[in-house]
N, C-alpha and C positions, 0 to 999 in steps of 0.2 A: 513366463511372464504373461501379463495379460494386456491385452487393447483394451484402451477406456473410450466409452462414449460420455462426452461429458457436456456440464449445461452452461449455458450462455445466461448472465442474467440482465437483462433489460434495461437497467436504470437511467434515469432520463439524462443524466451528465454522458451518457455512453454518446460514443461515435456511429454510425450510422455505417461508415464502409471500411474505419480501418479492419476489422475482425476478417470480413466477408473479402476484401482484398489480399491478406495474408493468405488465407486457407482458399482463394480460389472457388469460390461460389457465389452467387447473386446475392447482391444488397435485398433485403425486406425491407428497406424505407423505414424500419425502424430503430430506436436507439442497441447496442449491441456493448454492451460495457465492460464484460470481465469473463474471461471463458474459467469453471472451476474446476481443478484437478487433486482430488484428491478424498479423504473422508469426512470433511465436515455435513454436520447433519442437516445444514441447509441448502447443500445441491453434492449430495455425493457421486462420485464417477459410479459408472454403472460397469460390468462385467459380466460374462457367459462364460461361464468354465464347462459349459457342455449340458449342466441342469436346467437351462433358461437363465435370463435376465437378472441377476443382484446386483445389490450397491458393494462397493469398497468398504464401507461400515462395517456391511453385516459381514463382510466376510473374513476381516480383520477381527473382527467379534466372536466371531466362529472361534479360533485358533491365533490368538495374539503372538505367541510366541513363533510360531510357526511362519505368520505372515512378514511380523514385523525381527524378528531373532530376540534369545531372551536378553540381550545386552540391554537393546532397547527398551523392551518391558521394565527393564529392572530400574533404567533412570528414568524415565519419562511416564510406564504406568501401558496399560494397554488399549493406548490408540496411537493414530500417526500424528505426530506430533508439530505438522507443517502443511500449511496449507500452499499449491503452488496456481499461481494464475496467468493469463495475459489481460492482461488491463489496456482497454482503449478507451484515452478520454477525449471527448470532442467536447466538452464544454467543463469548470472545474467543480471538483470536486468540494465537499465540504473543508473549513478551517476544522481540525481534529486535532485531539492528543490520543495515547493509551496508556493504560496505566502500566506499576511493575506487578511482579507477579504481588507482593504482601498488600499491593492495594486493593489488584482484584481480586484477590481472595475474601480480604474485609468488605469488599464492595456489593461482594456476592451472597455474601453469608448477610449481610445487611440488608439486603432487598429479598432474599429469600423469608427471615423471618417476619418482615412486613409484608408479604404476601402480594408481592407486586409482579404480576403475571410477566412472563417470559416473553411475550408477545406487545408490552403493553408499549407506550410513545414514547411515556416517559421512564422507562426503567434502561438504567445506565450500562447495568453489568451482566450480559446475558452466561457467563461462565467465571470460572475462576482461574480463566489464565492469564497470564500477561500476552502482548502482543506486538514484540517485537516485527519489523519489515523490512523491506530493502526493495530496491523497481531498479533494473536493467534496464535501461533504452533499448529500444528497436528501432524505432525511428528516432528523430531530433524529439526531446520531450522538454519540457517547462514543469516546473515547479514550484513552490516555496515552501522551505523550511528551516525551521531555527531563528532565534530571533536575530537581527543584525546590532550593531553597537546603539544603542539608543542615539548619539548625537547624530548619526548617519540618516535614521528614521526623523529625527526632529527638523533636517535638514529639507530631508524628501515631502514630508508635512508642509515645510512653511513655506517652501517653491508654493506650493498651491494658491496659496493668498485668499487662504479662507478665513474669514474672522472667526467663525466658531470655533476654528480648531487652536486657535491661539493657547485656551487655556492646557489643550491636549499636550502641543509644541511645549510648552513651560514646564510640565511634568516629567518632559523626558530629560529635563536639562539637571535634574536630582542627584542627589548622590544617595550609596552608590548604586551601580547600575542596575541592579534588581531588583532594588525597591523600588526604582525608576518606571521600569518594566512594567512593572505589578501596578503600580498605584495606578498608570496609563492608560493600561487594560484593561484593568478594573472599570477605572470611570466610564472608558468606550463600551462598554458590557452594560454596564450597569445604569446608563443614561437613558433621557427620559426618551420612548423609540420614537413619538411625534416628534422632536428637539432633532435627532440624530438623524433621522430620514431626511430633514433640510439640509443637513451637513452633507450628506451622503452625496443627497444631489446634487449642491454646491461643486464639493470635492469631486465627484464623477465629471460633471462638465468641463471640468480645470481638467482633470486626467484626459480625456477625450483631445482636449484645444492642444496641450502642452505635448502628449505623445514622448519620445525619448525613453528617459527612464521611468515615463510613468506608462509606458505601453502595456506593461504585465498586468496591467491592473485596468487594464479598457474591460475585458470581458466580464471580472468582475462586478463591474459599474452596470453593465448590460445583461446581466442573470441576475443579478442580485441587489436590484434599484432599491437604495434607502437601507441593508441592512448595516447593521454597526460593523458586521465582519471584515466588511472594506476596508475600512479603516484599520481596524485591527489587522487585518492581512500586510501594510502595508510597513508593522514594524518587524517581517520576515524576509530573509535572503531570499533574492530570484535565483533560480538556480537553475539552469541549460545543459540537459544532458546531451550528448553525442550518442550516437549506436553504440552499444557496449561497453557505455559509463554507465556507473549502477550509484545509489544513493543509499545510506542504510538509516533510518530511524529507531529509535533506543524509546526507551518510556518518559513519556514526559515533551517530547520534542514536539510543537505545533509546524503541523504544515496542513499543506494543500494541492495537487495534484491539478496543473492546469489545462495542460492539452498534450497528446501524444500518443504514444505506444510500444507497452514493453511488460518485459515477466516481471510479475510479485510474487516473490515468495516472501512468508510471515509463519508465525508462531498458530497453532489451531484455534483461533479467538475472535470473539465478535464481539472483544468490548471496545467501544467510540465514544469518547467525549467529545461534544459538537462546540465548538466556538462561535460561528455563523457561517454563511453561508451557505445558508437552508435554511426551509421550512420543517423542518425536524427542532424535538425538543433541544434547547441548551440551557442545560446546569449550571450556571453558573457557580453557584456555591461548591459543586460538587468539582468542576473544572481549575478551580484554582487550589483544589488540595493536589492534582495532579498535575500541573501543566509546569513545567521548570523555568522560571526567566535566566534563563542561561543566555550569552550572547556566545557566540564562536562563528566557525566557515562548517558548511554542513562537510558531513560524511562522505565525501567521494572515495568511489573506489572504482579500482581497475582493476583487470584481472593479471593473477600473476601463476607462471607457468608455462611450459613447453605444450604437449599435448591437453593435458585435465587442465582449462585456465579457471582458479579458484578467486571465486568473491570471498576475500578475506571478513567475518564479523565476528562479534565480541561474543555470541550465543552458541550452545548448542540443537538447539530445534530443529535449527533446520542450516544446511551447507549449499550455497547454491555457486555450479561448478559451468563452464562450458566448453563445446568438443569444437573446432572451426573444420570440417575432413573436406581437407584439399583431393582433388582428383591423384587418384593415384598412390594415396599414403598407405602405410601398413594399416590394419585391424587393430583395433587396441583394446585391449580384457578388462570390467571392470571392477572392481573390488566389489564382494560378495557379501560384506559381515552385516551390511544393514539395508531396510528397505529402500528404494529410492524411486521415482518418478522420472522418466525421460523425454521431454518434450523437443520435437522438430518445430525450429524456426525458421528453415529454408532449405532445397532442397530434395533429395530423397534418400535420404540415409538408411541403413539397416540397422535394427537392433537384435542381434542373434538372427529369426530367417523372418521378423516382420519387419517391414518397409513403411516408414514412414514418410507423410504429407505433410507441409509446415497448418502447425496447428492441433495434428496427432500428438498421441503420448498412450505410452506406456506403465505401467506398474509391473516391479517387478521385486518378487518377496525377497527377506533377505535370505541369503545360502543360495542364489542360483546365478551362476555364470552368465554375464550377457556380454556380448562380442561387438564392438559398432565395427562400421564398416560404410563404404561408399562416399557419396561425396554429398555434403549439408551443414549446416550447423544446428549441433543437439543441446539442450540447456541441462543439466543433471541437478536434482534437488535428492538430499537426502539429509540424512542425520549427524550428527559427532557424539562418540558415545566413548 
């Protein structure tokens, strides 16, 4: 197996000291938002197999079958197929959706022959995968996702006692619920942003006075004065993870990522369509062929399990499992057929004869034996093949 040295990426929604308190090292006083594990080509783990210094990429690329087993290759193609992270948010993250895979693929193939750089604000689809996800709490985490019952939002709206929003309120009272949805969104997207920034402010100060159930939505009011996404954000479930509640997102489902700390694991993709809540491009037209007005209860899961506790989800990409090794327990073997990533979240657990620090991790190819041991809790990301 191999120790990964892996990257921290900076982004200004990142937390400041959950990262640097987990792993046991001084705050930098700067933002610290997502540690990344694995072979995406925009911060791949690094590794020493004895030649010097490589990425996870190249050396998956070297020998795909080898690294990842040909089970692997055969369904998924040759690369790792999952990206795993911890994600600390001190301040929220963007309103998103992702597509499924038949969208990114058309999404990508469409901006490739328009010749819209890979790099560029406004390009939507930087690959052709889908991007399924799911976030494990570590700590107490916050978030919104899924839309809620429109009457429930029309309700929450008209507590405010904002007059602009009256025509918004009216729309949601439609039948039926998705067209509701949609025509609502739309408008708040689509409105004129001098018009909607008074609204914003209106409705933020009412959020602020009133507090309650409208506490989810202070911070957004205070990061993101005047955008429409506020509003929008507001016809989505709050949702309150505990340590070791996990949440899963499917294609299509808008959320947002408020405050906390916990592992993501996801599908290998960096497609995002933005809703608001930033200064980043939003499609609009291109967000409403994606985005589902479905209303339901989001995706809680728990883990289920004696020793391996399994995040149950609907994909194959990616499996995400966890070890809790009380002091004193037997060593437990782990299945060998595919590749997987093992991250320490507390602790100092052994992976075969390296010893992990929470916030370490592992790679380790498929076909080789690894044994835990000692006492921590390890997070295991792999495949279903």
């Amino acid at each position: 197996m191999d120790r990964l040295t892996n990257t921290i990426r900076p982004y200004a929604w990142g937390s400041t000291t959950a990262l640097p308190h987990l792993m046991g090292v001084e705050p930098t006083g700067e933002p610290q938002a997502e540690l990344w594990m694995g072979a995406h080509p925009g911060a791949p783990s690094r590794l020493d197999r004895g030649a010097g210094e490589t990425t996870l990429a190249e050396v998956i690329a070297a020998d795909p079958e080898g690294e990842l087993g040909a089970a692997t290759v055969a369904k998924f193609g040759p690369r790792l197929p999952f990206l795993l992270k911890i994600l600390a948010a001190g301040a929220p993250l963007s309103l998103q959706v992702h597509p499924d895979r038949a969208q990114a693929e058309a999404g990508h193939a469409e901006e490739e022959r328009r010749g819209i750089p890979l790099d560029a604000g406004h390009r939507n689809y930087k690959d052709p995968h889908h991007k399924p996800e799911m976030l494990c709490a570590l700590t107490p985490f916050e978030g919104l996702c899924g839309f809620r019952p429109p009457l429930e939002s029309a309700e929450l709206l008209a507590g405010l006692e904002v007059n602009s929003l009256k025509p918004y309120v009216d729309l949601l009272h439609a039948h039926p619920e998705d067209a509701a949805l949609r025509e609502m969104f739309t408008a708040v997207l689509a409105a004129d942003r001098a018009e909607m920034a008074r609204t914003v402010a209106e409705a933020g100060a009412a959020v602020v006075r009133l507090g309650g159930p409208y506490a989810p939505y202070a911070s957004l009011v205070h990061h993101f004065p005047g955008d429409p996404g506020v509003i929008a954000a507001m016809l989505l479930n709050h949702v309150r993870l505990q340590p070791g509640e996990a949440m899963f997102l499917g294609a299509g489902v808008p959320h947002a990522y408020l405050d906390g700390l916990g592992v993501e694991l996801l599908a290998n993709s960096d497609n995002v369509l933005r809703a608001g809540l930033t200064p980043k491009h939003v499609d609009v037209p291109e967000l409403l062929k994606i985005i589902r007005f479905e209303t339901g209860d989001p995706a809680l899961l728990r883990p289920e399990g004696d020793i391996e506790e399994v995040y149950e989800t609907p994909i194959d990409e990616f499996r995400l499992s966890r070890f809790v090794l009380a002091p004193g327990a037997a060593p437990h073997t782990l299945p060998d057929t595919t590749p997987q990533i093992l991250l320490c979240t507390a602790g100092r657990p052994k992976a075969g004869e390296v010893t992990l620090g929470p916030g370490e991790s592992v790679f380790v190819p498929a076909g080789e034996k690894v044994v835990l041991s000692g006492t921590g809790t390890v997070f295991r990301a792999t495949v279903l093949v």
